[in-house]
Structures are given as structure tokens and as C-alpha cells.
C-alpha positions as CSV (number, residue, x, y, z in Angstrom):
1,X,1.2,-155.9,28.9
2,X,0.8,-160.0,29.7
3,X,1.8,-162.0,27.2
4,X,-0.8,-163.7,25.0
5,X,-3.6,-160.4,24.9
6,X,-4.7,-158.7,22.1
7,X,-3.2,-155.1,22.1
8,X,-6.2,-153.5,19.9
9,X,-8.8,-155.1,22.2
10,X,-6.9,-154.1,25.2
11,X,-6.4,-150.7,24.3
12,X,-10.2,-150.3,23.6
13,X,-11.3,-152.1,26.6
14,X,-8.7,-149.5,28.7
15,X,-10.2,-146.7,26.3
16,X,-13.9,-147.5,27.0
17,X,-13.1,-147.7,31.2
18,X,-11.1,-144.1,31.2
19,X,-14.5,-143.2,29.1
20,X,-17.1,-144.6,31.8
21,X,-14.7,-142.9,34.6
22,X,-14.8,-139.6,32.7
23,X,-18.0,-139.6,32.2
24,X,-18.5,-140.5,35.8
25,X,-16.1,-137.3,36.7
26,X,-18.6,-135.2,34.4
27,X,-21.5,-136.2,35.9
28,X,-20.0,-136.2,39.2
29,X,-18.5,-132.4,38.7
30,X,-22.3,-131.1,37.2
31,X,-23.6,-133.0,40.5
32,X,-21.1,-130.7,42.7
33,X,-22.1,-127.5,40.5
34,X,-25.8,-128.2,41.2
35,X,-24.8,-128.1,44.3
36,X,-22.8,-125.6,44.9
37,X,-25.6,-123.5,42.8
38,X,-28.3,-124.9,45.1
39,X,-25.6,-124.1,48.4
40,X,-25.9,-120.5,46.4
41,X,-29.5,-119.8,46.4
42,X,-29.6,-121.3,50.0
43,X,-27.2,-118.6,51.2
44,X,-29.1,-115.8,49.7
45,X,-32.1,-117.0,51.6
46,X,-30.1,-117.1,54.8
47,X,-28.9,-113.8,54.2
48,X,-32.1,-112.7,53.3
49,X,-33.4,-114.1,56.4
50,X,-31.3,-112.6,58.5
51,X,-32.5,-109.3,57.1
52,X,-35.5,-110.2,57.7
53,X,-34.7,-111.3,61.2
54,X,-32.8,-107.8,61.9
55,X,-35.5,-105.9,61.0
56,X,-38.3,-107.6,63.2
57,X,-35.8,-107.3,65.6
58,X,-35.6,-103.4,65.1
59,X,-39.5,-103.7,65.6
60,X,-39.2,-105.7,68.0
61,X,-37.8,-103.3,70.3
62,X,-40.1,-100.4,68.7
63,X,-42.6,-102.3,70.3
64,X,-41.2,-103.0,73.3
65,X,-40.4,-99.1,74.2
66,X,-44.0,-98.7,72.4
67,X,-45.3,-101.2,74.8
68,X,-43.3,-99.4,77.6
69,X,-45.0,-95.7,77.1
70,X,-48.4,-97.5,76.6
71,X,-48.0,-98.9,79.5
72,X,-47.4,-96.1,81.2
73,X,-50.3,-94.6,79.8
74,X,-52.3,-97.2,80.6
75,X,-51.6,-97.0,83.8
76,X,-52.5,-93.5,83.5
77,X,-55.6,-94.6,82.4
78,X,-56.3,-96.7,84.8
79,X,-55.3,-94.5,87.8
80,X,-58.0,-92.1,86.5
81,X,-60.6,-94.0,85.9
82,X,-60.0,-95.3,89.6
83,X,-60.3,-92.0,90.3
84,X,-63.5,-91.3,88.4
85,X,-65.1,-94.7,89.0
86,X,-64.5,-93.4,92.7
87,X,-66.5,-90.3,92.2
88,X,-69.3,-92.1,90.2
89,X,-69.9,-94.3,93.6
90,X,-70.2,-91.2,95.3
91,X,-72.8,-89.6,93.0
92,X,-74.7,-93.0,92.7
93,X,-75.1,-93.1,95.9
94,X,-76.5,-89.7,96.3
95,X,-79.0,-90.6,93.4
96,X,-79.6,-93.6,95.0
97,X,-80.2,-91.5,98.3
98,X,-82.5,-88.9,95.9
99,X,-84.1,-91.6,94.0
100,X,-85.8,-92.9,97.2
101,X,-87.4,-89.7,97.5
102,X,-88.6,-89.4,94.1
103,X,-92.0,-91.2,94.3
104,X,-93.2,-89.3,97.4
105,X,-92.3,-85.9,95.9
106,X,-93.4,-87.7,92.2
107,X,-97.1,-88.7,93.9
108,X,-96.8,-85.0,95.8
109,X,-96.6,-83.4,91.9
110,X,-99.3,-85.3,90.5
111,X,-101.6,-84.4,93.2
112,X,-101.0,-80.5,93.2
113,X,-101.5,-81.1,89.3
114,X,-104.7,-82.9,89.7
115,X,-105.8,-80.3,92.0
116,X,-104.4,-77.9,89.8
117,X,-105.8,-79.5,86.6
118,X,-109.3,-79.6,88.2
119,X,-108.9,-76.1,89.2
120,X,-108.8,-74.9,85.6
121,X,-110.7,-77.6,84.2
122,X,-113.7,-75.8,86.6
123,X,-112.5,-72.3,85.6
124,X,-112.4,-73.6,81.6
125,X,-116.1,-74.6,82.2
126,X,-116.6,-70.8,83.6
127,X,-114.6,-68.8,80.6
128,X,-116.7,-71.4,78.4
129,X,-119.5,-70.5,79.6
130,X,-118.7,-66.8,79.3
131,X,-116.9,-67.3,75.9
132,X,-120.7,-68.1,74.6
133,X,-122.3,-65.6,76.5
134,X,-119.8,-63.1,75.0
135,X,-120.3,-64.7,71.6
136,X,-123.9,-63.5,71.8
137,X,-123.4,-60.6,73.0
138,X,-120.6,-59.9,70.2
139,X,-123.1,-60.9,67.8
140,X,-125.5,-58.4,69.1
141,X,-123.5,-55.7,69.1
142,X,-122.8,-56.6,65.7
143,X,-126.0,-56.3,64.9
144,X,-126.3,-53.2,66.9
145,X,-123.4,-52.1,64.8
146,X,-124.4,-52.7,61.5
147,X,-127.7,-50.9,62.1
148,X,-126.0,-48.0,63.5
149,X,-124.0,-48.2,60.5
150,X,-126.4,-48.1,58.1
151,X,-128.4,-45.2,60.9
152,X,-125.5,-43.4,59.9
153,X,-125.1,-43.7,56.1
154,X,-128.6,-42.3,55.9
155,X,-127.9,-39.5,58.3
156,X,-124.8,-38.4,56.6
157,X,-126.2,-38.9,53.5
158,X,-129.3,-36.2,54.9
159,X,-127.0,-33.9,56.4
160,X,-124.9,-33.6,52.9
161,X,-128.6,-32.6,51.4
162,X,-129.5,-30.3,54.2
163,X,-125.9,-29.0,54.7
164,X,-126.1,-28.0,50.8
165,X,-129.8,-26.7,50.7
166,X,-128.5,-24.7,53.9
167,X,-125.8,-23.6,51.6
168,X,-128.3,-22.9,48.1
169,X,-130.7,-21.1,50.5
170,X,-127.8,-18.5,52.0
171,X,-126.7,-18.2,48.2
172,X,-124.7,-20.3,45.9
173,X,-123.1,-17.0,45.0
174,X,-122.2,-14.5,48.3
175,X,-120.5,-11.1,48.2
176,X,-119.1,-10.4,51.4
177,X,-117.3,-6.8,52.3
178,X,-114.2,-6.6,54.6
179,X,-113.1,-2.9,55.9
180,X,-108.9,-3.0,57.2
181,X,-107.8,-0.7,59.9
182,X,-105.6,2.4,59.3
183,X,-101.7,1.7,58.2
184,X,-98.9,4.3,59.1
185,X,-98.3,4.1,55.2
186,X,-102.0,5.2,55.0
187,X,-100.6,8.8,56.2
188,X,-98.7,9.6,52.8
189,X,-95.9,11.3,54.6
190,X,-98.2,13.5,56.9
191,X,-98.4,13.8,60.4
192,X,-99.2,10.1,61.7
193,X,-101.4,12.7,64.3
194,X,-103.5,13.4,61.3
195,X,-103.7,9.8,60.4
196,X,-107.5,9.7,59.5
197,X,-108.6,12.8,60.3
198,X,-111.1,14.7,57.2
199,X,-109.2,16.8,54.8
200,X,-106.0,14.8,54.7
201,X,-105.3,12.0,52.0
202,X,-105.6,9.5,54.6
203,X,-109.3,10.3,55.2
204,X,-111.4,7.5,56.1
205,X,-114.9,7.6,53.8
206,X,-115.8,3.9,54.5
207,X,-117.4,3.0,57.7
208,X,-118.5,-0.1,58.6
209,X,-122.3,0.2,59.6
210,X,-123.4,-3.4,60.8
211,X,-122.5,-6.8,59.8
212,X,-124.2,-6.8,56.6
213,X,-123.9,-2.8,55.9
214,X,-121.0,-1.0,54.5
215,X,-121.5,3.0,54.0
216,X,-119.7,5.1,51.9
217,X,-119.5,9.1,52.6
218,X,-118.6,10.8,49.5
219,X,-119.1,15.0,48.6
220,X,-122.6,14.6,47.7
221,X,-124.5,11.9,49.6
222,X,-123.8,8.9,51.7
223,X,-124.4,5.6,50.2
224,X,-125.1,2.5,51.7
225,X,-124.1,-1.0,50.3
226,X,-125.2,-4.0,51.8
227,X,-123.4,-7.3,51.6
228,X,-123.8,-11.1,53.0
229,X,-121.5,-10.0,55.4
230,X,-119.8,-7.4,56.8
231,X,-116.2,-7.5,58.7
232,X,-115.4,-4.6,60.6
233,X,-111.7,-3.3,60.6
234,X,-111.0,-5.1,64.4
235,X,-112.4,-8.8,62.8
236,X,-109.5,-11.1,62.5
237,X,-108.7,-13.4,59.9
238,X,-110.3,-16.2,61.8
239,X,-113.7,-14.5,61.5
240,X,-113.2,-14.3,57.8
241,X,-112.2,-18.1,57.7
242,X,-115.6,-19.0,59.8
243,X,-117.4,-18.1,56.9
244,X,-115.6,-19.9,54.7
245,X,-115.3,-23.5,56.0
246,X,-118.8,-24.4,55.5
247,X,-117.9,-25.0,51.8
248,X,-115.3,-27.2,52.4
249,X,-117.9,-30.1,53.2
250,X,-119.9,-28.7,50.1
251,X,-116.6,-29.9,48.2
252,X,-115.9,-33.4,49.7
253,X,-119.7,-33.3,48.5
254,X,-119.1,-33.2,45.3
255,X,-119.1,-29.2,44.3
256,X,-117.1,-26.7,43.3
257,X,-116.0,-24.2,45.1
258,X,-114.3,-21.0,44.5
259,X,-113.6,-17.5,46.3
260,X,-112.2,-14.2,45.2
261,X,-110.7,-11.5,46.7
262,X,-111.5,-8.4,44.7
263,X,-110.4,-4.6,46.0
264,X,-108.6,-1.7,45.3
265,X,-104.6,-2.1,45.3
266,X,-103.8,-2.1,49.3
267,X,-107.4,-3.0,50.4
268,X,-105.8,-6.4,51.9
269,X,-106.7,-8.8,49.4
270,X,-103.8,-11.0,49.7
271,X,-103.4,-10.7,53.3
272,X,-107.1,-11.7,53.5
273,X,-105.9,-14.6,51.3
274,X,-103.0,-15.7,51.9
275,X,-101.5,-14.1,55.1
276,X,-98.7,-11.7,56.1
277,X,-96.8,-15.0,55.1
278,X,-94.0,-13.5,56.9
279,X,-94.1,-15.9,60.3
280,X,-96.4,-18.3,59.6
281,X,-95.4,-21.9,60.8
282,X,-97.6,-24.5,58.7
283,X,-96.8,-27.4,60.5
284,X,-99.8,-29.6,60.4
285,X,-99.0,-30.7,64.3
286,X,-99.1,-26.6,65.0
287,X,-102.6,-24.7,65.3
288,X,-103.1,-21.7,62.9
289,X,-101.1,-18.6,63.0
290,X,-103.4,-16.1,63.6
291,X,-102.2,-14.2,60.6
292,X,-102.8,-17.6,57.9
293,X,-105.0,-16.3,55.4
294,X,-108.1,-18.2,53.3
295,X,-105.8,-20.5,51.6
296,X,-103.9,-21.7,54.5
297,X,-106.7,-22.2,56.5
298,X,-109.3,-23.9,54.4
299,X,-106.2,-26.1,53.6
300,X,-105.4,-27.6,57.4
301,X,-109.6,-28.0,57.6
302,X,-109.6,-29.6,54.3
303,X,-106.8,-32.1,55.0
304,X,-108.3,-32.7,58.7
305,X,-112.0,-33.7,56.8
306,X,-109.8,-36.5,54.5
307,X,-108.3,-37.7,57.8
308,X,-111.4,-38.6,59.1
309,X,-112.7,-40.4,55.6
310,X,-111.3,-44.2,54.9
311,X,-107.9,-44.1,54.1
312,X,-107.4,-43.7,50.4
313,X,-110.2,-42.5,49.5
314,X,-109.3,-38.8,49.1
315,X,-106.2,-37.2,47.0
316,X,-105.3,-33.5,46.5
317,X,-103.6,-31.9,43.4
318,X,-102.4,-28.4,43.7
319,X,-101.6,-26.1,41.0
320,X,-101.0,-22.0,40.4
321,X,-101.4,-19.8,38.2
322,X,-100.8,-16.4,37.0
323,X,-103.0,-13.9,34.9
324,X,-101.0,-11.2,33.7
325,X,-102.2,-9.0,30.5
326,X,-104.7,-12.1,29.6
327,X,-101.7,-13.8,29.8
328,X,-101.6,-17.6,31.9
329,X,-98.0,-18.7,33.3
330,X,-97.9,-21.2,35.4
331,X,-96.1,-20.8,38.7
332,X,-94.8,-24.5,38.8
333,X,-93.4,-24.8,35.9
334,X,-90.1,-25.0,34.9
335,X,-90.7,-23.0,31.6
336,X,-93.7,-20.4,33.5
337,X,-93.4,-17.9,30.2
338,X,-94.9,-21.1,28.3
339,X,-98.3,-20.5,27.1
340,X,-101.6,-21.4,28.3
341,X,-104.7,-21.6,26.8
342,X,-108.8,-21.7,28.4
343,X,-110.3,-25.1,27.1
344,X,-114.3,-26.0,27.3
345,X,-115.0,-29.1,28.5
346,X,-117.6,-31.6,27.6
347,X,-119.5,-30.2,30.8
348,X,-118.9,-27.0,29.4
349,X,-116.7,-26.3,32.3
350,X,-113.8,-24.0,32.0
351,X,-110.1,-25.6,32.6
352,X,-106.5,-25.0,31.8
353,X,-105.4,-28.7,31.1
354,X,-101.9,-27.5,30.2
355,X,-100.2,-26.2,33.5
356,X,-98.8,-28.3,36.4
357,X,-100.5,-30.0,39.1
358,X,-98.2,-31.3,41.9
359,X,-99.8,-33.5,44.3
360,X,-99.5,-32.8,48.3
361,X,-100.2,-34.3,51.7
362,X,-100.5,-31.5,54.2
363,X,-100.9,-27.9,54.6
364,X,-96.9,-27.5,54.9
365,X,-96.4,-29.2,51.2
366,X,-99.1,-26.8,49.9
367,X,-98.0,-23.4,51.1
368,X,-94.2,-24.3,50.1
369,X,-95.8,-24.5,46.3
370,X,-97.8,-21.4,46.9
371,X,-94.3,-19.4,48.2
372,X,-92.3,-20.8,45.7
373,X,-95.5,-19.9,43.0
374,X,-94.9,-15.9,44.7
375,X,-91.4,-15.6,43.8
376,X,-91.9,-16.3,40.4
377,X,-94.7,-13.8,40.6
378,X,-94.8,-11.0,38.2
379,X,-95.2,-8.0,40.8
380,X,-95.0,-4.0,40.0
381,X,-94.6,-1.3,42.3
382,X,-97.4,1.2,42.9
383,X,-97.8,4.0,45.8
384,X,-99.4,1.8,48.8
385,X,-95.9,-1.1,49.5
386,X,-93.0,-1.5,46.7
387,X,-94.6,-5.3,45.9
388,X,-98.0,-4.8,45.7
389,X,-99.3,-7.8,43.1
390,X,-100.2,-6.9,39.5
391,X,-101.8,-9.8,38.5
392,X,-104.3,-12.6,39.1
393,X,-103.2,-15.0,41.4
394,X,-104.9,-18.4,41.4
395,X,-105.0,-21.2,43.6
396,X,-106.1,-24.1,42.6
397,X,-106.8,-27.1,45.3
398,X,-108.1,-30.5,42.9
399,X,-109.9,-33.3,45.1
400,X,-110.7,-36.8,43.6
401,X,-112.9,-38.9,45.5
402,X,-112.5,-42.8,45.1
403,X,-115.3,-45.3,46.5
404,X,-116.0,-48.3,45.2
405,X,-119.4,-46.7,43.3
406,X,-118.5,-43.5,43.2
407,X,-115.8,-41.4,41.7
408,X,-115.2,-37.7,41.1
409,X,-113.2,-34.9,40.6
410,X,-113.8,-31.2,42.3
411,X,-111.5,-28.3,42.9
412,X,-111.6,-25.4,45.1
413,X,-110.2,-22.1,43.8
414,X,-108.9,-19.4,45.8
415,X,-108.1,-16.6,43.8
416,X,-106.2,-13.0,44.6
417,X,-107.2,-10.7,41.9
418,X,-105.0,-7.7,41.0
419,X,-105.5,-4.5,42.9
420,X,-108.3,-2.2,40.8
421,X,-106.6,1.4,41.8
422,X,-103.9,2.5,38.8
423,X,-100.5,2.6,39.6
424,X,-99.9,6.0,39.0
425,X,-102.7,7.6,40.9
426,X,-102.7,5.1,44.2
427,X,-105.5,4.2,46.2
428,X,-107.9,7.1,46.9
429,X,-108.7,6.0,50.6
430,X,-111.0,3.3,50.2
431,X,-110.1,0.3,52.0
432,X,-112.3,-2.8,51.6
433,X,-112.0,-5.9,50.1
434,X,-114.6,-8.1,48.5
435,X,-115.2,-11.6,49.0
């Protein structure tokens, strides 16, 4: 220390220097840690770019073998479309080549069509011309028509009056006889050489005289009965039916029809009525069997007179009973011992309101009720066949008539009435049947 300065003053003058270059160092060393921080952060951004710089460079080369194959396909491409840009020249030029025929053969068209056009324009004016001819003569004709039309209404409606006057004046009521040939049954166990002969059980004592004339030999005198009409024993059911169909216009009509077979047991009542109903085919496309009774018959004509009325207009009901010991069952029913009962109408008409009525269409849905209504039928034996009916068999065919000003309900009933011989003593060789 020189001689002659203050040791307090120079030790705080050195104290305050060593400060200042410490604080200098301080500041200096913060300085360096800023920026050896900032030297920090720098780094992790060059590392970070670098990843960055790796990973572009991965893509990079993605895209370059990316770039490679489209390329190629590009190429491909290209190469085709060359190809196809080749073959569209070609087809230009053919419709170039086509298109420079196109407005002769386009002025060619329009000619034909004009022609073609003026053809049927001239043939339009024809079938016009025609069309209005036709038109008037349509509208005569439907004038023709109506007249004929209404010709007709007045003609039918005069042939229903004269067909029923016809039908008053022969008899509203008719009795009409039928005589049936011999049987082998008629023989009664003699010889079938006697079959007929006088004397013998299987005498015949009916004859049939004329067409209206039945006569009768018996011990004392002959008698003569005269009828309507008369079938003889060679007249076929057809004959029978002849008579018969008349009335079925009578009941489209309006009117009520009904026919009975009355005779001894074995006289031919139900084969007269019904049939042998053995081979009968009641098809309605088939014609009659020539052994189809009344019923079967009148019901093929009945349904053919519908067929040729407006559609609709006609329905059919059948029903069948049985009269057994003033007894009713009827045939359809599922119960046929239920009873039955006769009730008088407001008309005063007779009717049986309780038994079943099943409707039908044809002549085939008819007589399968009617075969089903004989099964159930009661039946007793007696001497002429082992199933000889002993009861009242009725038919009963119900038509209702719709128009729009007229409405009604008729029936037609066909009924087989029990055989009149007793069952014990057997026919006594008369063989007729009433109608």
C-alpha cells in the first residue's frame, strides 16, 4: 500500500471495483445462460427440422416411385388412346364418307313420305267419307233396331197371351192316361210263355184304344175311359215329355205349374217321372237319356229358356219333400224326421215355408238333390220290385223372375204319388198311370 493513502477509503474503493466486476461476471454469466438457453431451443428446432426434412424425404421418394408407376400408366394411357384416336379417324371418315350420302337418301325419304303421306291423306278423305256414310247407316239400323225391338216386345208379349189362352182353352187342368208294356215280373212265377195270355195273373184287361181312349175289359162289361191323352205301351218317355213342355213357358209367364203321377203300385209312376235313374248322364253339354223322366227333362228345357232371357234375370230354388202317413220330412235336410206343417198364405196359396230350398244352376245340380232326396226316402216292399215307393214324393222347382218393373215368384211341382194297390194283395193287372 503507497505511503500517504487512506486505508478505509482504499479498501472501499478496491471493494466497490471487485463489486462492479462481479456484477459484470453476473450479468456476463446470465448473458451466456440466455444463450446457451436460446443455443437450446435453436437445436431442438434443427432437430426438429431435420425430422421434418427426413420425412419429406421419405415422401419424396414415395412420390418419385409414385411418379414412376404413373408414368407408366400414363404411358399406357396414352398408347391407347393412340390406339383408339386411330380407330375414331377411321370411323370418321366412314361417316364422313356416309354423311355425303345422307341428303340424297334424306330428300329420297321425304319424297316417298310425301307420296306416301298424300296417299293416305286421299284414302283418309275416302274412309271419311265412308265413316259418315256408315254413321248413317248405323243410325238407321238403329232405328231399324229399336223398332224391331219394340216389334218384338209386343209380339212376345201376344204370344205369352195366345200361348196361355192356347193352354186355358186345352184345360188348365188335364188328365192324361199312360198304358206300360208287359214286365217278366208281370208273370208272377208262371211260364214267361204265358206272360199275358187270359186266365193267368198276368192277364192284360187294359188296352189302349186311341190316343185319347183307354178301355178296360172286366167280367161283366167293357168300359171305356177317355182322357186328354192317351200313350200307348210302345210311346217313349220323350212322347210323354212333348206334352209337358208347353207349360214350362206358362211358368216363365208367371203361372204355376204342377203334374202328378197317380197309378196303381208298379204302373210306372216314377219311371214316368223320374227315370230308370240307373244310367242317366245329366250333363247339361249331353242330350237326354232316352230313359230321363218328367223331372229331368222339363229341367234341361227349363234351364235352356233362362239361358236365352238377360242374364240375371232368372234363379231356381229346388226343394223335396216327402208325404208319409200325413206326415212332411224334408229330403234336404239335415234333421228330415223334423216336422212340417201346411201354411195359408195371404193369396190363400198353400206352402210349406219350413223345409229347405237349395239353389241350383243346371240339370246335373238338380237331379244330384233329387238322388240324394231318394236315399233318404222312406220305401216299403210290396209284391211288384223290393223298393217300390210308399210315399208322396214331391218335387219342387221355385223360379223368381227379376226385371226392373216386374218381379215374381212361381214354382213348378212334380209330384210321384204312392202306388194305390195294398201291399199285401199287389197289383191286380192294371197297368196305367195317370197324369
Amino acid at each position: 500500500m503507497p505511503l500517504g493513502i487512506d486505508r478505509s477509503r482504499f479498501y472501499a474503493d478496491k471493494c466497490r471495483e471487485l463489486e462492479s466486476q462481479s456484477l459484470r461476471k453476473d450479468e456476463h454469466i446470465a448473458h451466456l445462460e440466455t444463450e446457451n438457453a436460446m443455443l437450446y431451443l435453436k437445436l431442438a428446432q434443427l432437430r426438429g427440422d431435420v425430422r421434418e426434412a427426413k420425412q419429406e424425404a421419405s415422401l419424396s421418394v414415395a412420390g418419385l416411385e409414385h411418379g414412376a408407376t404413373f408414368k407408366a400408366n400414363v404411358k399406357e394411357k396414352a398408347f391407347k388412346l393412340r390406339n383408339d384416336a386411330q380407330a375414331i379417324k377411321i370411323d370418321l371418315g366412314k361417316m364422313r364418307a356416309l354423311a355425303k350420302d345422307i341428303p340424297v337418301q334424306f330428300a329420297h325419304s321425304i319424297q316417298r313420305a310425301s307420296s306416301v303421306m298424300h296417299h293416305h291423306q286421299m284414302a283418309l278423305e275416302s274412309h271419311s267419307s265412308n265413316v259418315t256414310a256408315l254413321a248413317d247407316q248405323v243410325a238407321q239400323l238403329q232405328q231399324n233396331l229399336d223398332d224391331v225391338t219394340e216389334r218384338l216386345g209386343r209380339e212376345k208379349k201376344r204370344r205369352q197371351e195366345l200361348h196361355n189362352v192356347l193352354m186355358e182353352l186345352r184345360g188348365n187342368i188335364r188328365v192324361h192316361g199312360r198304358l206300360r208294356p208287359l214286365m217278366e215280373f208281370d208273370a208272377d212265377n208262371e211260364d214267361l210263355a204265358s206272360l199275358g195270355r187270359p186266365g193267368t195273373r198276368s192277364e192284360v184287361v187294359v188296352h189302349f184304344v186311341d190316343d185319347e181312349n183307354i178301355c178296360v175289359r172286366t167280367s161283366k162289361h167293357n168300359k171305356v175311359f177317355e182322357y186328354e191323352r192317351v200313350y200307348s205301351p210302345n210311346e217313349k218317355q220323350e212322347a210323354v215329355f212333348d206334352e209337358v213342355q208347353p207349360m214350362l213357358t206358362s211358368l216363365l209367364d208367371g203361372y204355376n205349374v204342377c203334374i202328378m203321377a197317380y197309378g196303381q203300385t208298379g204302373s210306372g209312376k216314377t219311371h214316368t217321372m223320374l227315370g230308370s235313374h240307373r244310367d242317366e248322364d245329366y250333363s247339361p253339354s249331353h242330350d237326354p237319356h232316352p230313359d230321363e223322366g218328367v223331372i229331368p227333362r222339363a229341367t234341361r228345357e227349363l234351364f235352356r229358356l233362362i239361358e236365352e232371357k238377360p242374364e240375371g234375370s232368372h234363379s231356381i230354388e229346388v226343394s223335396i219333400v216327402e208325404v208319409y202317413n200325413n206326415d212332411i220330412r224334408d229330403l234336404l235336410s239335415r234333421d228330415p224326421n223334423a216336422k212340417h206343417d201346411l201354411v195359408t198364405g195371404g193369396d190363400g196359396q198353400l206352402s210349406i215355408p219350413t223345409v229347405t230350398s237349395k239353389s241350383v244352376d243346371n240339370v246335373y245340380s238338380v237331379m244330384t238333390l233329387v238322388q240324394y232326396g231318394l236315399r233318404t226316402r222312406r220305401e216299403s216292399a210290396t209284391l211288384v220290385h223290393e223298393h217300390s215307393s210308399r210315399s208322396h214324393l214331391i218335387v219342387t222347382l221355385t223360379v223368381t223372375s227379376r226385371a226392373p218393373s216386374f218381379f215374381a215368384t212361381k214354382s213348378m211341382s212334380s209330384q210321384d204319388l204312392s202306388g194305390s194297390s195294398s201291399s199285401a194283395g199287389g197289383p191286380e193287372g192294371i197297368f196305367s198311370t195317370i197324369l
